[in-house]
NUZAMI-805943 format. One record per residue (C-alpha): chain; x, y, z. Coordinates in steps of 0.2 Angstrom, whole numbers, plus 5000, padded with zeros to 4 digits. Layout:
BEGIN
['A', [X, Y, Z]]
...
//
This chain:
BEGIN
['A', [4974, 5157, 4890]]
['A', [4960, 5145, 4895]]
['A', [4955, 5144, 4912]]
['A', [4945, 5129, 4919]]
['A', [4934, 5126, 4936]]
['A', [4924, 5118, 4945]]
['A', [4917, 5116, 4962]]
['A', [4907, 5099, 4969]]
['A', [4897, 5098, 4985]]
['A', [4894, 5080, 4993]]
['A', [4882, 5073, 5004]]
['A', [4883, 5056, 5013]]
['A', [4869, 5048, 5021]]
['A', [4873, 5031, 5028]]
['A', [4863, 5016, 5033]]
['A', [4861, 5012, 5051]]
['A', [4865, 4992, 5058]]
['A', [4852, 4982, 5065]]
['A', [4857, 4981, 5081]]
['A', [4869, 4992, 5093]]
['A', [4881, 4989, 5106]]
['A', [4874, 4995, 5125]]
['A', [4892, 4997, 5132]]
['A', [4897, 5007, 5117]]
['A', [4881, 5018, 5109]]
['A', [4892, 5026, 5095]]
['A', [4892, 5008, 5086]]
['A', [4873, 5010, 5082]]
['A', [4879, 5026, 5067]]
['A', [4893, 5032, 5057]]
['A', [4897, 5048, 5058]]
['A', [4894, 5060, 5040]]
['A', [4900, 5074, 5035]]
['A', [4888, 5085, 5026]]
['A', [4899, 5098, 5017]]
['A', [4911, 5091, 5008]]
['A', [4917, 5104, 4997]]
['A', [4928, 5100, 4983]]
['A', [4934, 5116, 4973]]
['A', [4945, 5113, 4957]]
['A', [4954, 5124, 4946]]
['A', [4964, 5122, 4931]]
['A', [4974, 5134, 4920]]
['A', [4985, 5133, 4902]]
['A', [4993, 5147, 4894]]
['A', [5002, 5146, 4878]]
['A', [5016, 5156, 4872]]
['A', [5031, 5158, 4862]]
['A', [5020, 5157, 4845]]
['A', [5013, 5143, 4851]]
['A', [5027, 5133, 4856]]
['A', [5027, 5134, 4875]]
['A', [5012, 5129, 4886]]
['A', [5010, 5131, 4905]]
['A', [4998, 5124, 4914]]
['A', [4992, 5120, 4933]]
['A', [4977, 5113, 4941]]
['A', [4973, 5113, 4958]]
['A', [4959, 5102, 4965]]
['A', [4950, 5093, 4983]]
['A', [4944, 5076, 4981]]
['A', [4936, 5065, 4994]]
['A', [4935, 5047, 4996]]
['A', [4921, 5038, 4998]]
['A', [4916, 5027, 5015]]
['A', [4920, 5009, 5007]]
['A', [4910, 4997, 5008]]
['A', [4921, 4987, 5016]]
['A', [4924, 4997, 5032]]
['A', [4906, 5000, 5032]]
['A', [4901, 4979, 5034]]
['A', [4915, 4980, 5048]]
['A', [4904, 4991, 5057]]
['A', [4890, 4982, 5055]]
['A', [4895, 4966, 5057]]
['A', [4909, 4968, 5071]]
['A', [4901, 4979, 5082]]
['A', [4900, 4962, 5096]]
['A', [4883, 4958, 5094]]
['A', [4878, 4956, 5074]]
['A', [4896, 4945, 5072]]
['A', [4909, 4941, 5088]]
['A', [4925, 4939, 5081]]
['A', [4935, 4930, 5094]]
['A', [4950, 4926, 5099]]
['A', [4958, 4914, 5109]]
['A', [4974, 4911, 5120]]
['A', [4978, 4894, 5131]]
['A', [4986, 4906, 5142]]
['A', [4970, 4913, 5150]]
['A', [4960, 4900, 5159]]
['A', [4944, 4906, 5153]]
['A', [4951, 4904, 5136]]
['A', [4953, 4886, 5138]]
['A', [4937, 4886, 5145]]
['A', [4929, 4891, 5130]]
['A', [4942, 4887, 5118]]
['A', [4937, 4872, 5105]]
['A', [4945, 4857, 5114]]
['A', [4941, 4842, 5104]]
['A', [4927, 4835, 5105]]
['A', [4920, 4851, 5110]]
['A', [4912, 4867, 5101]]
['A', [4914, 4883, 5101]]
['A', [4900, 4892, 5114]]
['A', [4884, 4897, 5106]]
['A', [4872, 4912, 5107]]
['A', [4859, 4912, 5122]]
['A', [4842, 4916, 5114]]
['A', [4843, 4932, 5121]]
['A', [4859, 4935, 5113]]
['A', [4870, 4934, 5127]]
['A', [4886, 4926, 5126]]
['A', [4895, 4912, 5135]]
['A', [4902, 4925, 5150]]
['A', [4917, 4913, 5149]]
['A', [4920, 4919, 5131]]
['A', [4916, 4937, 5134]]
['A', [4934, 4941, 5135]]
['A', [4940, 4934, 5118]]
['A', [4929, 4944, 5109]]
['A', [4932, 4960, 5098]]
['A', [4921, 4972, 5092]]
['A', [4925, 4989, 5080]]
['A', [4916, 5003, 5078]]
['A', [4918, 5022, 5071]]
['A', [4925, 5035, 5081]]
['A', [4914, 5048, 5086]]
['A', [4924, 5063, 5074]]
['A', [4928, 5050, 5061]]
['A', [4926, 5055, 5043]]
['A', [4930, 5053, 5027]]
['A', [4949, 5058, 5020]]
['A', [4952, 5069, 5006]]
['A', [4968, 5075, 4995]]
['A', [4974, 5093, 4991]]
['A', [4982, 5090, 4973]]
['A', [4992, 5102, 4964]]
['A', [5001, 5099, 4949]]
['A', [5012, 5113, 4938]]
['A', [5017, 5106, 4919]]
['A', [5030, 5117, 4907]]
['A', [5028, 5111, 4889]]
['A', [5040, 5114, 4875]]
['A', [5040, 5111, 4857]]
['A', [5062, 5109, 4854]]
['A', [5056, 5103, 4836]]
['A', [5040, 5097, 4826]]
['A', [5042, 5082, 4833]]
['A', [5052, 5083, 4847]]
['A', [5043, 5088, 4865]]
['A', [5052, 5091, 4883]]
['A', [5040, 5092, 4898]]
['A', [5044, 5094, 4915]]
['A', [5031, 5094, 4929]]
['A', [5029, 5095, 4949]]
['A', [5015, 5083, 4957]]
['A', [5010, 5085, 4975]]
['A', [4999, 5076, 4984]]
['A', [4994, 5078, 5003]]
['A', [4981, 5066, 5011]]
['A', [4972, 5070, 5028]]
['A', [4962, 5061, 5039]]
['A', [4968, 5044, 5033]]
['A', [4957, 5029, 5043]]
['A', [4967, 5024, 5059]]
['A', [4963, 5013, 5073]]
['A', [4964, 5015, 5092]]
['A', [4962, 5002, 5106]]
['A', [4948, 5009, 5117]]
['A', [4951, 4995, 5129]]
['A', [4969, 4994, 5130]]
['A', [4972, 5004, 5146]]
['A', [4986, 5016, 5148]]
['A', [5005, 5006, 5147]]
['A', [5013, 5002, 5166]]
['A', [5026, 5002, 5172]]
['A', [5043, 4999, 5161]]
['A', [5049, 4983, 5153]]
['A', [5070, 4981, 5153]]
['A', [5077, 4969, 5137]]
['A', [5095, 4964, 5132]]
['A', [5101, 4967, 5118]]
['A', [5114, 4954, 5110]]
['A', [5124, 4949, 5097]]
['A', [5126, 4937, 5085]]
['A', [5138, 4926, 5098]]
['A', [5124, 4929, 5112]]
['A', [5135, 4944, 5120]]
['A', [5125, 4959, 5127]]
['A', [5127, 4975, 5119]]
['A', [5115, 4984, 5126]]
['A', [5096, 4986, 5133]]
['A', [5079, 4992, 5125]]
['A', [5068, 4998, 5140]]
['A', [5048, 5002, 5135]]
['A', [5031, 5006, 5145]]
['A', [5022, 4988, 5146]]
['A', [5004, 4987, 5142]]
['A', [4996, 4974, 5154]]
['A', [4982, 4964, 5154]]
['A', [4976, 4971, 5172]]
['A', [4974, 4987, 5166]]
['A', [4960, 4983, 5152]]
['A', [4946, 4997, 5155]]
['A', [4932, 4984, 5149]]
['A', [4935, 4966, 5154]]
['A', [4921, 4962, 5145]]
['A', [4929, 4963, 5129]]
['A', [4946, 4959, 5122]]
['A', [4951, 4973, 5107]]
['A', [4937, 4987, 5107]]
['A', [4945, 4994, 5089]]
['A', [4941, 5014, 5087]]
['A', [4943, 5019, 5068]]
['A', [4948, 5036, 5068]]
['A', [4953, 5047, 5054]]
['A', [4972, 5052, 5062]]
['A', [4984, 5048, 5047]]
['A', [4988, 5060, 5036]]
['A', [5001, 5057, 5019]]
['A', [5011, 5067, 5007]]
['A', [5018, 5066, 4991]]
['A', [5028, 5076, 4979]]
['A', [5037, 5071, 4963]]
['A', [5047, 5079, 4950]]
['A', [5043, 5073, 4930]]
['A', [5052, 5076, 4915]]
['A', [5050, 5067, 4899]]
['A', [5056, 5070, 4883]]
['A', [5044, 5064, 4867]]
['A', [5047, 5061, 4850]]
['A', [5032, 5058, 4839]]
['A', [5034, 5045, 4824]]
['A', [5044, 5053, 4810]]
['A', [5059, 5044, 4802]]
['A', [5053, 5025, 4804]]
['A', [5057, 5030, 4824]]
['A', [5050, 5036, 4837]]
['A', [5052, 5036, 4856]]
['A', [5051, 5043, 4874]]
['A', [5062, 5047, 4889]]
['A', [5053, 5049, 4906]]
['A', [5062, 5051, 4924]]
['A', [5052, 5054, 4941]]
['A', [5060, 5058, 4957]]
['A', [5045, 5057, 4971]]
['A', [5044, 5056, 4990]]
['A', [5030, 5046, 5000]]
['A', [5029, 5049, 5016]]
['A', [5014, 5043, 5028]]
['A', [5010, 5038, 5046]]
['A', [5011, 5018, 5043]]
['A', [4998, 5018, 5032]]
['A', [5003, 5000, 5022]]
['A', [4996, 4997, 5003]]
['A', [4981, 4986, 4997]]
['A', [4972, 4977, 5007]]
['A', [4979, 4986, 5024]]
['A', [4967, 5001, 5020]]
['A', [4949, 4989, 5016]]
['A', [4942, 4981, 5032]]
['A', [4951, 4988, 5049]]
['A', [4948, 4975, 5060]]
['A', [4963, 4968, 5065]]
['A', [4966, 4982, 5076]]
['A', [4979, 4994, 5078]]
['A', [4996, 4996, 5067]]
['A', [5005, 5010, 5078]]
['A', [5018, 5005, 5090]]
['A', [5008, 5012, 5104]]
['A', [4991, 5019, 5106]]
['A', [4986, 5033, 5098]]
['A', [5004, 5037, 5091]]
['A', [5000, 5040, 5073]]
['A', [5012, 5054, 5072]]
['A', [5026, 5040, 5080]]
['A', [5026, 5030, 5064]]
['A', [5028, 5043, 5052]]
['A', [5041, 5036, 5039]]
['A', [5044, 5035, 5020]]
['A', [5027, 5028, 5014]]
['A', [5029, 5008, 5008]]
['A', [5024, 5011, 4993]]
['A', [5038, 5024, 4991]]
['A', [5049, 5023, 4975]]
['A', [5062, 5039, 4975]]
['A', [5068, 5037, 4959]]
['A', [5062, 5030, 4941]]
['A', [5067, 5028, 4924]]
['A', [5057, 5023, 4909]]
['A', [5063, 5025, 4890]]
['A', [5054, 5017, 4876]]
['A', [5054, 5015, 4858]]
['A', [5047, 5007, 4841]]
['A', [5059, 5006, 4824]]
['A', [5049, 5004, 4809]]
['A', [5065, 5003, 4794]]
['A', [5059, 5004, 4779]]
['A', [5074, 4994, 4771]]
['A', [5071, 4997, 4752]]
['A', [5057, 5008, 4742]]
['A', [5055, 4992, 4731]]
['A', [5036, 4984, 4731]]
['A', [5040, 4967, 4724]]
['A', [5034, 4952, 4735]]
['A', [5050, 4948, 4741]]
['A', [5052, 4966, 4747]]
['A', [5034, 4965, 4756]]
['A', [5034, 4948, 4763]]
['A', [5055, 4946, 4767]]
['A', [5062, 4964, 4768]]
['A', [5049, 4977, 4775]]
['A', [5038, 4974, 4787]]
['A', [5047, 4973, 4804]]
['A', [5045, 4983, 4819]]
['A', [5056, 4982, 4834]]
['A', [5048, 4989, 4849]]
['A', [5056, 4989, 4868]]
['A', [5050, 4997, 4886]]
['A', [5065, 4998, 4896]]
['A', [5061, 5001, 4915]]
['A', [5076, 5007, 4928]]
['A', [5069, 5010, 4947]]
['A', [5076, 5013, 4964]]
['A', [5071, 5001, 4978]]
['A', [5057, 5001, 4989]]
['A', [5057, 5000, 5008]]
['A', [5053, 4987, 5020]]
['A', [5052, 4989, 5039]]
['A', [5062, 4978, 5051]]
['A', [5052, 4970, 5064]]
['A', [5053, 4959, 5080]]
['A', [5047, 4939, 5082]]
['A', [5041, 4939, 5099]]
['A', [5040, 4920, 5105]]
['A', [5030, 4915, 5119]]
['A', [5025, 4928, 5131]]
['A', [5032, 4945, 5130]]
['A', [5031, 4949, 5150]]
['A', [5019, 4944, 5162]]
['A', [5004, 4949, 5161]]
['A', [5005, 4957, 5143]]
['A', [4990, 4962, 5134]]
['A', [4996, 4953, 5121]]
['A', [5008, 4943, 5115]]
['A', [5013, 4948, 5098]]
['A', [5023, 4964, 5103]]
['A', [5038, 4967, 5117]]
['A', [5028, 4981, 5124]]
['A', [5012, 4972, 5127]]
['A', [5003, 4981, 5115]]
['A', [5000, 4971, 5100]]
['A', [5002, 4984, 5088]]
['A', [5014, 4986, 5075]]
['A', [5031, 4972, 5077]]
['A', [5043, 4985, 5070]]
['A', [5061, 4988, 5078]]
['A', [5057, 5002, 5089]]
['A', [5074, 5006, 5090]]
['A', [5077, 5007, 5070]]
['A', [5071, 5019, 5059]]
['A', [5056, 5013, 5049]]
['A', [5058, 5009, 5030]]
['A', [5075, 5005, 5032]]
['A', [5078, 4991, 5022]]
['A', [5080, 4991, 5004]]
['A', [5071, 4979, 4996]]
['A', [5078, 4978, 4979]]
['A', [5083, 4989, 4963]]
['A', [5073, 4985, 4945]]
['A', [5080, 4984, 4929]]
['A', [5071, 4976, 4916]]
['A', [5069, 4979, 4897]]
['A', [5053, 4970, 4885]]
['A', [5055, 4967, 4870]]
['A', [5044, 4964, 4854]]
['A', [5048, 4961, 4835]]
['A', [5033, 4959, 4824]]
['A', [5034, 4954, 4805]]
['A', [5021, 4960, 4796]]
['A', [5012, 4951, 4781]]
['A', [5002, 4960, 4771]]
['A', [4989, 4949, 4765]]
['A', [4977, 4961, 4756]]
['A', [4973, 4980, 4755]]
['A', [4964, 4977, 4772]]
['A', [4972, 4960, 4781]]
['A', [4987, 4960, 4789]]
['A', [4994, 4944, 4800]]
['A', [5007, 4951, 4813]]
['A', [5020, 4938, 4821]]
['A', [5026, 4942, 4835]]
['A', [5042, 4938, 4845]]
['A', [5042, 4944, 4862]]
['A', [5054, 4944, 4878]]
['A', [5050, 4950, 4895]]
['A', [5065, 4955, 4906]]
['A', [5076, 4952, 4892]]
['A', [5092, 4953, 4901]]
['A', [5086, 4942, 4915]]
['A', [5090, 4954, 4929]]
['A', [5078, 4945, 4944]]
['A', [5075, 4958, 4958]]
['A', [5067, 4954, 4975]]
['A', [5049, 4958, 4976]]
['A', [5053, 4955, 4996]]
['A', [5066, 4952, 5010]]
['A', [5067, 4944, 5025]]
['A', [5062, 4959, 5038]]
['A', [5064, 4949, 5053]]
['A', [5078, 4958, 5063]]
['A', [5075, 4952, 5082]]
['A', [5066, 4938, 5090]]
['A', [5060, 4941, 5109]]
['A', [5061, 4926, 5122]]
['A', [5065, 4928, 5137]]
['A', [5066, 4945, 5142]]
['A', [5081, 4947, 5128]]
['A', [5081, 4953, 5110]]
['A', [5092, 4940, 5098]]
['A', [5097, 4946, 5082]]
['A', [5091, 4933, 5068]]
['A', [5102, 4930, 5052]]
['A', [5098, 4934, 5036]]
['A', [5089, 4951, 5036]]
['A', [5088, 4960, 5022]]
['A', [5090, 4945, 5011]]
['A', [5079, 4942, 4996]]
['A', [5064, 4928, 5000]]
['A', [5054, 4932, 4984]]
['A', [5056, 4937, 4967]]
['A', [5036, 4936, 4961]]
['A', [5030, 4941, 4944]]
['A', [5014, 4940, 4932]]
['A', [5005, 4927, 4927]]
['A', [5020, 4912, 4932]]
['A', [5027, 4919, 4951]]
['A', [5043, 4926, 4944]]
['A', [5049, 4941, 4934]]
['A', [5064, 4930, 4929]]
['A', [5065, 4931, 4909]]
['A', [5052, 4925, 4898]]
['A', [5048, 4921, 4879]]
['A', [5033, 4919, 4870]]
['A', [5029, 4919, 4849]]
['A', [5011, 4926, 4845]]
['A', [5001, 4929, 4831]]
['A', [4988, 4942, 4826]]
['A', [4974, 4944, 4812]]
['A', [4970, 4962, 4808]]
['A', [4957, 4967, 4794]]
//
């Protein structure tokens, strides 16, 4: 039995910007936790002569405050960098807006701004609590020798995230009074109504300043997944692998990429603060997933002429077969013109200006699309010498062709008018993207390779 630990301590010291907002002070630092603790364990004991292993591991790990988010601060805190925002249906805005031939409003040498921009402007800025997320791992792995060349695994993951970065809008005011829409049909026929709190423009706490973005640390994500893979190691001109994972994300509207870098474009919850209103299956989520593959080396006579070198040895088949469930999109609302009168913004039906997803539909509900795919290789070998070998190589990706959709139309309402119109052709597929040519539609290519 071996038994592995470890336990780190972190410290984070961060820079301070060069100038600080007077309406909000909390944008002159960002807040450091100073005991990060991060204990790991990890354990394997062996058994059955040998032939059977357990093992677990255990472990904290904290990200770090990325530099991205961290020039956000700096830069967006209204004074350093104004990030502004304009709408022809304010008057101001029109005022200040670039009207050919004019310019946009410069910087008074004080550093004052046009007063008739002020309101177009948005600034973001740490929360006062906000911190750095960390995950609680665990993972438990049972490993059994069936045959000297045959392994079976099977393994549980979990992984729970907490204080994920979110965003909160200071200066959005508290929603007004309800906003009624109908609901119709294809044939314009109502079939019912959607009634939501309005958030409006007259109850904005600072009318200095459009979006005052709060970076909180309020999300919080989970993942679990069940592994098994069956091995067999070269041995017969063959060998192979069978892997299948069954997993579950699940976090508070968290997105993928590029959503989690820079957190200025505000809030992605449907109303403010509701983190724990968008939790959902995760979009990266992928419930099931099979992968088998395999190389055949035939050795397909004991002769060592050079017909049998060059001609009838020397081929190696290899394939990658992929089989995986479909990931989720999240059907969302168009919102054309202005959602109600006097809405804070335009781009939602409450007013809010958060996230455009079908309020009255469960989140990730859409199936994008299944994946089956299979790449394969065959590679003629020439010896050339002792220590040269040239390898030709035939390869196909997506050998079958099966194309999948790599996304759909989510679109499932537009908003004009006080009624929600449902839009054809949700659900269907809009991309099927693929590396390097911008489709995982089959491919073919002939290579060669020098070895010595």
């Amino acid at each position: 039995m071996t038994l592995h630990y470890g336990l780190r301590y972190e410290y984070a010291s961060l820079p301070q910007p060069g100038q600080v907002n007077p309406d909000y002070p909390g944008s002159g630092r960002i807040p450091s936790v100073k005991t990060n603790l991060a204990p790991r364990f990890g354990m394997a004991v062996a058994f059955n002569r040998a032939r059977s292993v357990v093992r677990a591991g255990y472990g904290i790990f904290y990200a770090r405050y990325q530099t991205g988010l961290i020039s956000t601060f700096f830069q967006e805190n209204g004074i350093d960098q104004q990030s502004m925002k304009l709408e022809k249906r304010f008057l101001s805005d029109l005022q200040a807006g670039p009207v050919f031939p004019n310019r946009l409003p410069t910087l008074a040498p004080s550093g004052a701004i046009d007063p008739a921009a002020v309101s177009s402007i948005d600034l973001t800025l740490p929360s006062g609590d906000y911190r750095n997320p960390y995950t609680h791992q665990a993972d438990l792995a049972i490993e059994h020798a069936i045959s000297a060349h045959l392994n079976l695994s099977v393994s549980w993951l979990s992984s729970r995230a907490l204080h994920l970065t979110t965003v909160r809008d200071l200066n959005i005011g508290r929603a007004g009074s309800p906003v009624t829409y109908d609901i119709t049909d294809a044939q314009g026929k109502t079939v019912g109504q959607y009634i939501t709190p309005g958030y409006r423009l007259v109850n904005r706490v600072n009318p200095k300043w459009r979006r005052v973005n709060s970076v909180e640390s309020g999300g919080n994500s989970y993942y679990n997944a069940l592994v098994v893979q069956l091995r067999k190691r070269f041995s017969r001109q063959f060998e192979g692998f069978v892997a299948y994972t069954w997993s579950h994300a699940i976090d508070f509207n968290q997105g993928g990429g590029a959503d989690n870098i820079f957190f200025s474009d505000g809030p992605r919850t449907l109303s403010n603060g509701d983190y724990r209103g968008e939790k959902a299956s995760s979009q990266l989520d992928q419930r099931h997933r099979l992968v088998a593959g395999s190389t055949w080396e035939p050795r397909l006579t004991e002769k060592n002429t050079a017909i049998a070198r060059w001609a009838v040895n020397g081929w190696r088949l290899s394939q990658i077969t992929t089989c995986a469930s479909t990931q989720p999109a999240t059907p969302t609302i168009l919102v054309s013109g202005v959602p109600f009168p006097g809405a804070a913004f335009n781009s939602t039906v409450n007013g809010f200006g958060g996230s455009t997803r079908v309020p009255f539909y469960p989140a990730s509900s859409l199936p994008i699309d299944q994946v089956i795919r299979t790449d394969a290789r065959l590679t003629k070998i020439l010896p050339l010498t002792d220590r040269h070998q040239l390898h030709i190589n035939f390869e196909a990706f997506n050998l079958f062709n099966h194309v999948s959709s790599t996304a759909i139309s989510a679109l499932a309402f537009e908003a004009s008018g006080g009624v929600l119109r449902p839009m054809p052709h949700l659900g269907e597929g809009v991309a099927s993207q693929g590396y390097p040519d911008g489709t995982n539609a089959r491919r073919a290519q002939v290579s060669a390779r020098f070895i010595w």
